[in-house]
C-alpha positions in Angstrom: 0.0 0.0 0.0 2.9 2.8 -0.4 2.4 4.9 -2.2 5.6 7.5 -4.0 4.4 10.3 -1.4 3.5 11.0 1.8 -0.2 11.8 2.9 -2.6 10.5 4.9 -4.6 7.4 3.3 -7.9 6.7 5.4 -9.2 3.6 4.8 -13.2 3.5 5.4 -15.1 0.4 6.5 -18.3 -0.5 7.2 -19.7 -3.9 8.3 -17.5 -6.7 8.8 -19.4 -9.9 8.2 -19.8 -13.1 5.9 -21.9 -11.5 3.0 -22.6 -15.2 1.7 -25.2 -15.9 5.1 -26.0 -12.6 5.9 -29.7 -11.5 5.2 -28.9 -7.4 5.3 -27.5 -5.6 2.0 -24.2 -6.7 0.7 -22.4 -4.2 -0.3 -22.4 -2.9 3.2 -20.1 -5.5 4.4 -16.6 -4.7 3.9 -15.0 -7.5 4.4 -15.1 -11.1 6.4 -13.5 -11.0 10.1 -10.8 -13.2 8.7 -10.2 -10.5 5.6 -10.1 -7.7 8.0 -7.5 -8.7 9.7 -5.4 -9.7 7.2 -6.0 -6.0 5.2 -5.6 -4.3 9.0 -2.3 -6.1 9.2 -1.3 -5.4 5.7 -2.6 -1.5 6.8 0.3 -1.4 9.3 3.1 -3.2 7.6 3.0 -0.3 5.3 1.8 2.8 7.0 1.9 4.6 10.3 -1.4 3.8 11.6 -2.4 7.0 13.3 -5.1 7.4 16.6 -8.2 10.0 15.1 -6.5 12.8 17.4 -3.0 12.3 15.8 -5.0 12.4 12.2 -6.7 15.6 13.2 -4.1 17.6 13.9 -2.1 16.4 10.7 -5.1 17.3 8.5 -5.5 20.8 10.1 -1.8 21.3 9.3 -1.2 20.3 6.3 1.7 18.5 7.5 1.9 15.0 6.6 6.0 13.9 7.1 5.2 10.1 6.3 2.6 7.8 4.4 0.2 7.2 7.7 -3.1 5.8 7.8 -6.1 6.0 9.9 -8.8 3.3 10.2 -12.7 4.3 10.2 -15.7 3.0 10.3 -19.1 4.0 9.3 -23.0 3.5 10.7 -21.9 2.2 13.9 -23.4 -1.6 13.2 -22.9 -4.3 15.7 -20.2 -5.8 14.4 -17.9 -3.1 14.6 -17.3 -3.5 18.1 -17.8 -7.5 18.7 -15.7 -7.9 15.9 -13.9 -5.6 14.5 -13.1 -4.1 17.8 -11.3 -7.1 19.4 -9.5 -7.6 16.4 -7.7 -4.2 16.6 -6.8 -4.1 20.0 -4.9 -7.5 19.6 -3.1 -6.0 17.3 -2.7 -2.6 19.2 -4.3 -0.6 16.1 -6.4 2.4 16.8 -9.5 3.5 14.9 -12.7 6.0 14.6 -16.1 5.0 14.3 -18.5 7.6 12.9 -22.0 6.8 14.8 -25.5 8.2 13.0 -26.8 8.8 16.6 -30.5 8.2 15.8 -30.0 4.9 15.0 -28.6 4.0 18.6 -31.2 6.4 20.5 -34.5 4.7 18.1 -33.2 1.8 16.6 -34.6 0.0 13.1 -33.1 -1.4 10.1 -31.5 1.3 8.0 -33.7 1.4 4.6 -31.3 0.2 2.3 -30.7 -3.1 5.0 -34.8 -3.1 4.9 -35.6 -3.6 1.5 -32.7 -6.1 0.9 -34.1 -8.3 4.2 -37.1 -8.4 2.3 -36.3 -9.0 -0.7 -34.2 -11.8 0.3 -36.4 -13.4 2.2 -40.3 -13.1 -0.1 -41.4 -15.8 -1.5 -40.3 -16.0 -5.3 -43.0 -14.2 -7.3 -43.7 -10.5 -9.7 -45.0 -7.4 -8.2 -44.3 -3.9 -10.0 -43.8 -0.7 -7.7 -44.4 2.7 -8.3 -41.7 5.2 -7.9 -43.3 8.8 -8.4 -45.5 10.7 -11.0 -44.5 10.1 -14.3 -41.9 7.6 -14.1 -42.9 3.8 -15.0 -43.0 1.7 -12.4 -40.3 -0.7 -11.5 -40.8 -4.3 -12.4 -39.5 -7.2 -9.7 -39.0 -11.0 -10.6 -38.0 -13.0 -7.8 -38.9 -16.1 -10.7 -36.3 -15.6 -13.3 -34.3 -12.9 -12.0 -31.8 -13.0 -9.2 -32.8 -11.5 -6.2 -29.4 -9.7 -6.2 -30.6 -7.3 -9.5 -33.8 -6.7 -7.6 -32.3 -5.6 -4.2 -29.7 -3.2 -6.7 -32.6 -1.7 -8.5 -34.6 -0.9 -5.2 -31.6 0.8 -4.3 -30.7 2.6 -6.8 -34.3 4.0 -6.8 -34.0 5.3 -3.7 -30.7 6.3 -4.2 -31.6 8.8 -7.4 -34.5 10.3 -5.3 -37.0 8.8 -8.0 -38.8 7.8 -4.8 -39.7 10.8 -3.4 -41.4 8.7 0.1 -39.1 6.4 1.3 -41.5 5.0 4.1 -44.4 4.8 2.2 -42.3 2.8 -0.5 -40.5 0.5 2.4 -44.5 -0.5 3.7 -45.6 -1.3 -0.1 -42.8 -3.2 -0.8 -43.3 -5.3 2.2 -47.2 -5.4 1.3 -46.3 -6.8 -2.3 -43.4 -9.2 -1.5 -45.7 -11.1 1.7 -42.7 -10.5 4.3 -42.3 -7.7 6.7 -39.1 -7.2 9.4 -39.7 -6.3 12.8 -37.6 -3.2 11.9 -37.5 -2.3 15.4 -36.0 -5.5 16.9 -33.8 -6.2 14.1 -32.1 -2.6 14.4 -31.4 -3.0 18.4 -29.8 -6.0 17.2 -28.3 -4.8 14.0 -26.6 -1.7 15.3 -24.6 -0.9 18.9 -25.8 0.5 21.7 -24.6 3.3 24.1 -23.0 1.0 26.4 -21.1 -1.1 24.1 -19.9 2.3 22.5 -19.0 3.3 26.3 -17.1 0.5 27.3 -15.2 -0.3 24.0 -14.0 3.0 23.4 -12.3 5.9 25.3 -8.9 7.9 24.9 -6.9 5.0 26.6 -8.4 2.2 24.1 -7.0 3.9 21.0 -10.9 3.7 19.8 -12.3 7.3 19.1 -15.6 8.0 18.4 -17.0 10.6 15.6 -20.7 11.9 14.2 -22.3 10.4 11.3 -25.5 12.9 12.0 -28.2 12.1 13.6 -31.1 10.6 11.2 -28.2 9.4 8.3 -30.2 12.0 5.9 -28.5 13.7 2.6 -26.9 17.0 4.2 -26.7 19.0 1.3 -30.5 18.2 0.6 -31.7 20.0 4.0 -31.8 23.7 4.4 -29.3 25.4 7.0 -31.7 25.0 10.3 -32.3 21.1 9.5 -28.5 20.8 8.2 -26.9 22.5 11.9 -29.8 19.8 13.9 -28.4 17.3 12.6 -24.8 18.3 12.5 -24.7 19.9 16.2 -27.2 17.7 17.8 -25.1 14.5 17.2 -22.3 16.6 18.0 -24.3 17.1 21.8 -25.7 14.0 21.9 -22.3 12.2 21.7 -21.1 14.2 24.3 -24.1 13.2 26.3 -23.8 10.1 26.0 -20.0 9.7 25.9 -18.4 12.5 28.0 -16.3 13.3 25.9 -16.7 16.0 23.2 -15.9 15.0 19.5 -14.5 16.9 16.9 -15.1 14.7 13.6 -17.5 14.1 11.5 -18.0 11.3 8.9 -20.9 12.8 6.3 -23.8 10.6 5.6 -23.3 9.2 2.4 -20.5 11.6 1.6 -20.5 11.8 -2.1 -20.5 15.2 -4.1 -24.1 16.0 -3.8 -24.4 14.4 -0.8 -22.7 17.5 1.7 -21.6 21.4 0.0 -20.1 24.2 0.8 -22.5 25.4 3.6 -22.5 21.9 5.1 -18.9 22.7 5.6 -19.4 26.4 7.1 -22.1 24.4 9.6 -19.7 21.8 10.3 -16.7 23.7 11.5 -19.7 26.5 13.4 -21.1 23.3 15.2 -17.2 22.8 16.4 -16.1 20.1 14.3 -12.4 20.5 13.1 -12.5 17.9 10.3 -15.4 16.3 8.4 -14.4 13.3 6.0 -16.2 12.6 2.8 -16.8 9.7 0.8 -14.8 11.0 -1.9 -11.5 8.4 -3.7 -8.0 9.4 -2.6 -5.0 10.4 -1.1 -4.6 13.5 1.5 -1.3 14.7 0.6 0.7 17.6 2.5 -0.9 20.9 2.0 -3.1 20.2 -0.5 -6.5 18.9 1.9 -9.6 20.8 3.0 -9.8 19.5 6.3 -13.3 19.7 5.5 -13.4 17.6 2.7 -11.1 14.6 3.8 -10.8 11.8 1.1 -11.1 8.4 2.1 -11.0 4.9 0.2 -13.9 2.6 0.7 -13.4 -0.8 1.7 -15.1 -3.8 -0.4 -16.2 -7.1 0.5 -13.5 -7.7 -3.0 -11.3 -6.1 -1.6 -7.7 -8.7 -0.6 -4.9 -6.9 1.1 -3.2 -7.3 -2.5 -5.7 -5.2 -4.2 -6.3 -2.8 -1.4 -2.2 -2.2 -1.7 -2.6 -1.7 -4.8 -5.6 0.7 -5.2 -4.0 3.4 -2.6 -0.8 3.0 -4.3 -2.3 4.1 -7.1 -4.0 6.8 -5.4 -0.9 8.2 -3.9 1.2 8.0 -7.1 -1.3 8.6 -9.9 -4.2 10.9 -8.0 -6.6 8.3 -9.4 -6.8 4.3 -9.4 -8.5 2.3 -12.4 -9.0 -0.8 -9.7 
């Protein structure tokens, strides 16, 4: 994973299970607990692995005098800290999870874990579903079509905002397909709770914690008011709940579109110093906006070979084709 220049190279995860038994959306889990470890100790052969503090104050700087690395994790599910957690602290490795707040105060499954539960688990049949006024309705087979296509397409219609009532969408879908979760239940046990987040974490354990908002909603979509709740309430509730005041924050979704320019103002007024993005690549030395910090996701495809060799390419070309 070196790269030709130093920088800062933060590596994003976000579950870490067995996608091939799992019954939640796949391309949420990042890798198996056996794949973790082998990327986490290929993470530290080849970069200072650095503590969430030690990463703040290089991105603030703008000094970065080796390749380092920082760990994080996103949406604060379960099996971050009963698996991911003891993991890291046998190898001594720190890391920074970035915790949506709602969904530990009111737990239920996430939507996009929703609709793949229940498309996974209906009985094989053909339903259409309606999107929004003037677009044709979306056509599932659970006959001749993999459930896999079905679960992307639901997704990406969510995704593109073609369904303009998520809710609404999430109760006709379980209406046409025969199956419906206990969202509730399957949430409390999805995602962690304030006391495994308490006793896991601290500035001892090499664990930090970070925001992720509150209700894991587009910021750049809200106005100012509804964009500073959510940024400055998790901020408060984490410190609530914690003791501890935290000073990073991981933006829901992250992609362009997804936070802007005013998300950015709100961020750092709400008393963030850094806010990380979901955008490919490399934070070199004096070239970062601490509020726009570039991370590389982590896929369930990814080996430590190819994870190697996708930052490499980050740090030398600005850009990886893998």
């Amino acid at each position: 994973m070196a790269g030709a220049r130093p920088g800062l190279t933060v590596f994003t995860y976000h579950r870490i299970a067995d996608p091939a038994s799992d019954p939640y959306y796949d391309p949420v889990i990042s890798a198996t607990a056996e794949g973790f470890r082998a990327q986490v100790k290929e993470i530290a052969r080849r970069f200072r692995v650095l503590t969430l503090d030690e990463a703040i104050d290089r991105l603030r700087s703008g000094d970065h005098p080796d390749r380092s690395a920082l760990i994080t994790f996103d949406d604060g599910y379960r099996d971050n800290f009963e698996t991911a957690a003891p993991i890291l602290r046998e190898l001594g490795l720190p890391a920074a999870f970035f915790l949506p707040t709602g969904f530990l105060d009111e737990p239920s499954l996430p939507w996009w874990d929703e609709v793949a539960w229940i498309v996974k688990h209906a009985p094989a049949r053909r339903w259409e579903m309606s999107l929004s006024a003037g677009v044709a309705p979306l056509a599932i087979d659970l006959i001749d079509g993999p459930r896999s296509e079905a679960i992307r397409a639901l997704i990406a219609a969510i995704l593109a905002e073609t369904v303009k009532d998520v809710k609404t969408f999430l109760a006709t879908l379980a209406d046409r397909s025969g199956v419906a979760p206990d969202s509730t239940a399957m949430g409390r046990a999805l995602f962690t709770d304030w006391n495994q987040v308490r006793a896991l974490t601290g500035p001892a354990s090499g664990l930090a914690i970070g925001s992720h908002g509150r209700t894991h909603r587009k910021l750049a979509t809200l106005d100012d008011d509804a964009q500073l709740d959510e940024l400055a309430g998790s901020k408060d509730v984490l410190r609530d709940r914690i003791g501890r005041e935290v000073e990073a924050i991981a933006y829901p979704y992250g992609w362009p579109g997804a936070f802007n320019e005013s998300t950015k103002a709100l961020a750092a007024r709400a008393g963030y110093r850094v806010g990380f993005a979901a955008i490919e690549g490399i934070n070199g030395p004096g070239s970062t906006d601490p509020f726009a910090v570039r991370r590389l996701n982590v896929g369930s495809g990814d080996s430590p070979t190819l994870l190697r060799a996708r930052s490499a390419l980050h740090a030398t070309l600005g850009r990886s084709f893998l």
